[in-house]
C-alpha atoms as one frame of an Amber mdcrd trajectory, in Angstrom:
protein
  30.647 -30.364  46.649  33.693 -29.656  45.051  34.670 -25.550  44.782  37.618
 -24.105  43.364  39.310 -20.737  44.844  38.952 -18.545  42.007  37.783 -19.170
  39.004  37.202 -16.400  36.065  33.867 -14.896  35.993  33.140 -16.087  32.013
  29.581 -15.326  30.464  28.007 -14.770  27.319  29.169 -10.929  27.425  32.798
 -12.083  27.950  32.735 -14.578  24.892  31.206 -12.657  22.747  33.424  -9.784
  23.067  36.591 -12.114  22.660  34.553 -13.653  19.602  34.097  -9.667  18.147
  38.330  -9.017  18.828  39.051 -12.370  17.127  36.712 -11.953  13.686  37.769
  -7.932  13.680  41.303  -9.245  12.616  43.298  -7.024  15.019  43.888  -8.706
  18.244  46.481  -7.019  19.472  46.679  -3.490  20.853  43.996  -1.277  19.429
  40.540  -0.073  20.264  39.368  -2.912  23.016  42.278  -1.769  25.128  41.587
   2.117  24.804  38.153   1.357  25.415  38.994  -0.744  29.029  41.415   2.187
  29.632  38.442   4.454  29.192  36.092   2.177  31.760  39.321   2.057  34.067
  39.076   5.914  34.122  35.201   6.143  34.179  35.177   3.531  37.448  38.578
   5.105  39.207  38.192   8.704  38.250  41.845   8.344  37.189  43.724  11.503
  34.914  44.697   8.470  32.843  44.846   5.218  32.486  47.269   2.633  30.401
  46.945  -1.350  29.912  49.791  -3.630  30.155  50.771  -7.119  30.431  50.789
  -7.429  33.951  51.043  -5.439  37.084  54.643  -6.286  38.102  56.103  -4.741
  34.039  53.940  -2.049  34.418  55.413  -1.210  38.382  59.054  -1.560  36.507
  58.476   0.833  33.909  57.321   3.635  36.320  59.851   3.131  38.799  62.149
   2.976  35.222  60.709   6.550  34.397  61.313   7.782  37.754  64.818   7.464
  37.412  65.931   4.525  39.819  69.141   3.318  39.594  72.120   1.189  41.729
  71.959   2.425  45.550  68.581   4.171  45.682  65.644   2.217  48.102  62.506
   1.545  47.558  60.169   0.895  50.579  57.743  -1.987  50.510  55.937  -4.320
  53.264  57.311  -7.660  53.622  53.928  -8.991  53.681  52.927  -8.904  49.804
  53.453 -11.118  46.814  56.890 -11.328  45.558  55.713  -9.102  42.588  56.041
  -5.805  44.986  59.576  -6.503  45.067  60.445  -7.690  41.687  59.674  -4.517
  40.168  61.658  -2.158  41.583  64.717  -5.010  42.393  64.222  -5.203  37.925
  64.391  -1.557  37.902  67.464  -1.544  39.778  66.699  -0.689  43.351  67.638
  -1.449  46.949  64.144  -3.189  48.147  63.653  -1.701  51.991  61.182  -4.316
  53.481  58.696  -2.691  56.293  56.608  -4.564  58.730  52.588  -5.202  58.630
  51.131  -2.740  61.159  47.880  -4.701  63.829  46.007  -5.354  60.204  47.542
  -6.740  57.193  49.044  -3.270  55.442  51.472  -0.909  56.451  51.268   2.085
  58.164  52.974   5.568  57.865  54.725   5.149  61.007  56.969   2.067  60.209
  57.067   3.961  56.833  58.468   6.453  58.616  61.424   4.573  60.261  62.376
   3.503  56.900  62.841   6.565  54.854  66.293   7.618  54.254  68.248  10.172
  51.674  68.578   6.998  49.345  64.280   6.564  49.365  62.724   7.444  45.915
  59.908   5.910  45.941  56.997   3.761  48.180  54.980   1.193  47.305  52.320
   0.371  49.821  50.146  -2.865  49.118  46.126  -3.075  49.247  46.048  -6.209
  50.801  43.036  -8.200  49.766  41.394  -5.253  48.743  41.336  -3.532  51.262
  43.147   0.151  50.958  45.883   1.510  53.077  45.784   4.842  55.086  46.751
   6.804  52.047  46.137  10.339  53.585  48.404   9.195  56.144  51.190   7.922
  53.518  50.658  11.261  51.186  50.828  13.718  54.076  54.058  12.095  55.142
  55.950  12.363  51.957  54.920  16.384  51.821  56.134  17.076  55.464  58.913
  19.888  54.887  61.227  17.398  56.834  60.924  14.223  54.708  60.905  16.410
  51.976  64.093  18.156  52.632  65.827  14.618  53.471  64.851  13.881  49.769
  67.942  14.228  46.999  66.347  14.220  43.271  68.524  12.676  40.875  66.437
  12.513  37.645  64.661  14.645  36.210  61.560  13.120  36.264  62.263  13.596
  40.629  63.409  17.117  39.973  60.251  18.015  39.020  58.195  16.000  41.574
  60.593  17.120  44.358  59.646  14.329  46.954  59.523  10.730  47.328  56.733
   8.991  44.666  54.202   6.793  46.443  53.481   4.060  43.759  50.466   1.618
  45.504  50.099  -1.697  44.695  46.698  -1.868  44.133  46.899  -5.221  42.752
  43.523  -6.659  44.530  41.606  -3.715  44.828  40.033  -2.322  41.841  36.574
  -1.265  42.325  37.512  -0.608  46.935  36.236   2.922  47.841  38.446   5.597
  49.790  37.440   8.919  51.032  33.739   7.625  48.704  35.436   7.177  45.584
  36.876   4.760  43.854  40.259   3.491  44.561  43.108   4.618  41.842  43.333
   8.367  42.437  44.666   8.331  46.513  48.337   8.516  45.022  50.712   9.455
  42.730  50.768   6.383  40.827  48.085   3.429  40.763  48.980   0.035  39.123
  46.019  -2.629  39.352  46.761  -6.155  38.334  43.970  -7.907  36.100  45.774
 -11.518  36.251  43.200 -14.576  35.682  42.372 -14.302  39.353  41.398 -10.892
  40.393  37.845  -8.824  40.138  38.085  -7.769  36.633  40.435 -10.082  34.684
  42.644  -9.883  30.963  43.606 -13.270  31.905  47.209 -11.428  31.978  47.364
  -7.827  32.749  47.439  -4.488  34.538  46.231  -0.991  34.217  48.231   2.098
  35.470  46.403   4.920  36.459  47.960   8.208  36.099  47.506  11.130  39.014
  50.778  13.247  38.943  50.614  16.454  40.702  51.577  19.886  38.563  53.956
  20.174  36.931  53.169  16.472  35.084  51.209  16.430  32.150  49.306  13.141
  32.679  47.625  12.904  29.156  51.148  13.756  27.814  52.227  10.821  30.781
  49.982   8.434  29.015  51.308   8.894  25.331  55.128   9.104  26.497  54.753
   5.759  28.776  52.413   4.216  25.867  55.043   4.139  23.555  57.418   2.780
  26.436  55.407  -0.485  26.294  55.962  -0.589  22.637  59.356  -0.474  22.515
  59.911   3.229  22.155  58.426   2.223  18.549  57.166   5.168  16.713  54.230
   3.397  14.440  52.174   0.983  16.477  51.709  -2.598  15.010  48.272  -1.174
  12.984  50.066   1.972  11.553  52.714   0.042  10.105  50.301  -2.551   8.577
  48.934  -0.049   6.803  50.306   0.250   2.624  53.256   2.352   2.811  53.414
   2.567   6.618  56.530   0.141   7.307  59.321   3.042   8.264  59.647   3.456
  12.141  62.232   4.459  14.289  63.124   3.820  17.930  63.469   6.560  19.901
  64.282   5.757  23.833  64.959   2.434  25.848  61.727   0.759  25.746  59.835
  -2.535  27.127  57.602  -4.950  25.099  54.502  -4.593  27.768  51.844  -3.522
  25.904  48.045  -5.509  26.713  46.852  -6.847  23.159  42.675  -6.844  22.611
  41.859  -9.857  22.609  42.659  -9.641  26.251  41.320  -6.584  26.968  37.885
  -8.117  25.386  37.656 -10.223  28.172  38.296  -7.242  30.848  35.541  -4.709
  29.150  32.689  -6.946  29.445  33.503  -7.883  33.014  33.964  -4.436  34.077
  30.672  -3.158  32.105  28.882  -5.344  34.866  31.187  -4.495  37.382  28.868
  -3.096  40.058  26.493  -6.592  40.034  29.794  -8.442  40.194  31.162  -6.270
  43.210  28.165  -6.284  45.007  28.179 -10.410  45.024  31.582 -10.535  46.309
  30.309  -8.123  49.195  27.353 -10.567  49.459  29.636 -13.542  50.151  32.103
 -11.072  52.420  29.285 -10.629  54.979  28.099 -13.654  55.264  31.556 -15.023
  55.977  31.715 -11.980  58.400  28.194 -12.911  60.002  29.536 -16.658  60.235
  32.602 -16.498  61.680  31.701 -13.465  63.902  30.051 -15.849  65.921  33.466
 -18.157  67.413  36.127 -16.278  69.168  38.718 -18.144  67.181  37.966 -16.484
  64.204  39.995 -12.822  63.529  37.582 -11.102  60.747  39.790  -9.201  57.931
  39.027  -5.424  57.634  36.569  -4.615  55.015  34.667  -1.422  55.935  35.208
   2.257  57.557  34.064   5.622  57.314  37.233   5.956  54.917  37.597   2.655
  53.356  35.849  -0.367  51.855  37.047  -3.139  50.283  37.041  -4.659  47.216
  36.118  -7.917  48.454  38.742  -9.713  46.722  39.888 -12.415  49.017  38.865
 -13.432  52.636  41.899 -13.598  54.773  40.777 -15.279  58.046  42.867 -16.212
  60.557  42.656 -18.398  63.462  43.151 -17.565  66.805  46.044 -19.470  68.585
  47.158 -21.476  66.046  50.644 -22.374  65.224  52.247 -22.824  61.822  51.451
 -26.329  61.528  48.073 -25.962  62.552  47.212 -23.789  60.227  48.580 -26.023
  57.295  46.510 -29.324  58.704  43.645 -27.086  59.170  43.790 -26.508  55.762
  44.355 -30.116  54.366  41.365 -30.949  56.090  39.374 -28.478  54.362  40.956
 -29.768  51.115  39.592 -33.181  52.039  36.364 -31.889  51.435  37.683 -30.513
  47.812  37.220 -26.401  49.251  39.799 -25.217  47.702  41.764 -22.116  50.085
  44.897 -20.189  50.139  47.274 -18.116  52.301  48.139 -14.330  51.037  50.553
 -13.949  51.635  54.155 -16.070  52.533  56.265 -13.463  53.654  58.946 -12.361
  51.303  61.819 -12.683  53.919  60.372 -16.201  54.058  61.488 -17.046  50.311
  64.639 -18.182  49.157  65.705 -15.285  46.732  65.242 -12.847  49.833  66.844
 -15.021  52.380  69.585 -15.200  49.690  69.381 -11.008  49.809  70.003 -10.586
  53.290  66.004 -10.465  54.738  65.284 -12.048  57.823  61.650 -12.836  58.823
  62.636 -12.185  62.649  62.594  -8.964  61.629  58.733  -8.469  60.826  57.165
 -10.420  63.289  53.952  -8.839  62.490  54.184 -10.289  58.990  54.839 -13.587
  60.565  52.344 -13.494  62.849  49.411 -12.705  60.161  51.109 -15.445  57.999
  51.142 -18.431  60.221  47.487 -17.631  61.347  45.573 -16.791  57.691  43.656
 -19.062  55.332  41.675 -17.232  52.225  38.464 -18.438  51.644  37.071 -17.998
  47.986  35.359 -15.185  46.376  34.163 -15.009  43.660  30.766 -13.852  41.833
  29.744 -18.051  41.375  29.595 -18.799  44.457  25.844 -18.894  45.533  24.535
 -19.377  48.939  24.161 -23.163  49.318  28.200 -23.052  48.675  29.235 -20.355
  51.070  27.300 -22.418  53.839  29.451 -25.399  52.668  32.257 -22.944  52.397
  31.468 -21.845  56.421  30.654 -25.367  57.407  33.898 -27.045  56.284  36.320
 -24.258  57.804  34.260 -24.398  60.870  34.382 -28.459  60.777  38.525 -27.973
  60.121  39.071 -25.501  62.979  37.269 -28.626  65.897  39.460 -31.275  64.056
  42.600 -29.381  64.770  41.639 -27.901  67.921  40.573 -31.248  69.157  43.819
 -32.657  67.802  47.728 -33.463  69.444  48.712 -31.301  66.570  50.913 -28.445
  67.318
């Protein structure tokens, strides 16, 4: 039984709304991408919401906004996909790398440790879906003492007067916190809707706007909207029009914007988003109900009284193992064509950041959640008779390696 990790969830609804973009003539930014920023907003609650072209442009341009320039930091957790760092190392910031608290995210207390007068903004990372303590994050960046340690040097800071928690809530559109909806916990919420996530554009993110007085966040939404278009005055359909070629440029902009016939794909997935969700949960628990049963297995975090995931991925990890372990565990699940993954390499594990000065023996935590994880697949195809296969295979892995000389 062969079973990739994560295929696209692709359906009547989803090709006929790419067919509609396609014979409307416009495929490029128009009313398909309002109307996902519109279900974005409906399913988050969000002030606003804006497509782009993927998370990582769409993390630039906000810490771009915010005013970051040579010398200020930006805290992020060295377990995450490179794409945490990119943006604000693009934007021009010092990257400050924290480590993974007992579970995969970071807490507020290594946050903490981190924060110095140079600190403009925070980027915490939803691993798997599954939400960090965001109360805990927000309440530190009001204290009157991390506030007061805080030097604004933009405007756009002026007026916040603090440091601006940006999550990376790349995997978990559609997790709950505090019974809503993930996308309104900070000030800033950037989802990615890549080919592999929940609710896919097959490239593409969504930010979600929740500034606190004095920001505008409508008024966010229409100055950062013409950011993606190159600070173009006429969009690509007002020009088009007879007689409506003059334009002029009017700031430093990006080419981000998300075109329709992307966003096609995205609306009907997230129109059925609450059948798709709930089979990704489906899958979760029996994975949880599985594996619960062998003391090898370390269950991921899924479900509180504050927080539920999105179910995006299922990061196991095993018990014990070393490294190398780990990795033959996982070719012998390939053997059997189950296609897993690891989320995530640790970034002071790459080249570019051992190049930058990062040193892994400096997040040990990260390390240790690295070496011991494999994902196992989600996704809303995945029916029962393959999530047994799914359990069977890992569980048939894990003996072979255990049994083994391997260390």
């Amino acid at each position: 039984m062969k079973i990739p990790f994560s295929p696209p969830y692709i359906d009547e609804s989803v090709i006929n709304e790419v067919v509609d973009s396609l014979r409307s003539g416009w495929i490029t930014t128009g009313p398909k991408v309002k109307a996902l920023e519109g279900e974005i907003m409906k399913l988050t609650g969000a002030k606003a919401a804006l497509g782009v072209n993927s998370w990582t442009s769409g993390a630039t341009m906000m810490l771009r906004w915010l005013g970051i320039k040579p010398g200020d930091e930006v805290i992020i957790p060295a377990y995450t996909y490179c794409a945490t760092a990119m943006a604000p190392i693009w934007a021009g910031a010092t990257v400050v790398m924290v480590d993974s608290g007992k579970d995969f995210n970071i807490s507020a207390e290594t946050i903490r440790k981190a924060i110095t007068p140079r600190t403009k903004a925070i980027i915490p990372v939803d691993i798997a879906g599954y939400p960090c303590d965001y109360d805990a994050i927000m309440a530190l960046v009001k204290e009157p003492a991390i506030k007061s340690m805080f030097k604004a040097e933009s405007d756009v800071q002026a007026r916040l007067g603090r440091i601006l928690v940006l999550n990376d809530s790349a995997h978990s559109l559609g997790a709950r916190y505090d019974n809503n909806h993930a996308g309104t916990e900070t000030d800033i919420t950037v989802f990615s809707l890549h080919a592999v996530k929940n609710i896919t554009t097959a490239e593409g993110g969504m930010i979600c706007f929740n500034m606190p007085e004095p920001f505008d966040n409508e008024q966010l939404y229409k100055e950062m909207r013409l950011m993606t278009l190159n600070c173009q005055t006429k969009d690509a359909f007002t020009k088009s029009q007879a007689g409506g070629w003059r334009y002029d440029i009017v700031g430093k902009g990006m080419k981000i914007n998300m075109a329709d016939v992307n966003a096609a794909i995205g609306l009907a997935q997230i129109r059925q988003y609450d059948k798709l969700l709930a089979e990704r949960k489906r899958i979760y628990q029996t994975y949880d109900e599985a594996f619960s049963k062998y003391d090898w297995a370390i269950l991921p975090p899924s479900y509180s009284q504050v927080m539920e995931s999105s179910y995006h991925v299922y990061p196991l990890r095993i018990k014990g193992f070393t490294e190398n372990q780990r990795d033959e565990m996982i070719k012998v699940i390939s053997q059997s064509e189950v296609a897993v993954n690891v989320h995530f390499v640790p970034l002071p594990m790459l080249s570019y950041y051992q190049s930058l000065g990062y040193d892994i023996n400096d997040y040990p935590n990260a390390y240790r959640h690295y070496i011991h994880e494999i994902s196992l697949p989600v996704y809303p195809q995945l029916d029962d008779e393959k999530v047994r296969f799914v359990i069977k295979t890992v569980v048939e892995a894990y003996q072979t390696i255990a049994s083994s000389s391997i260390r």
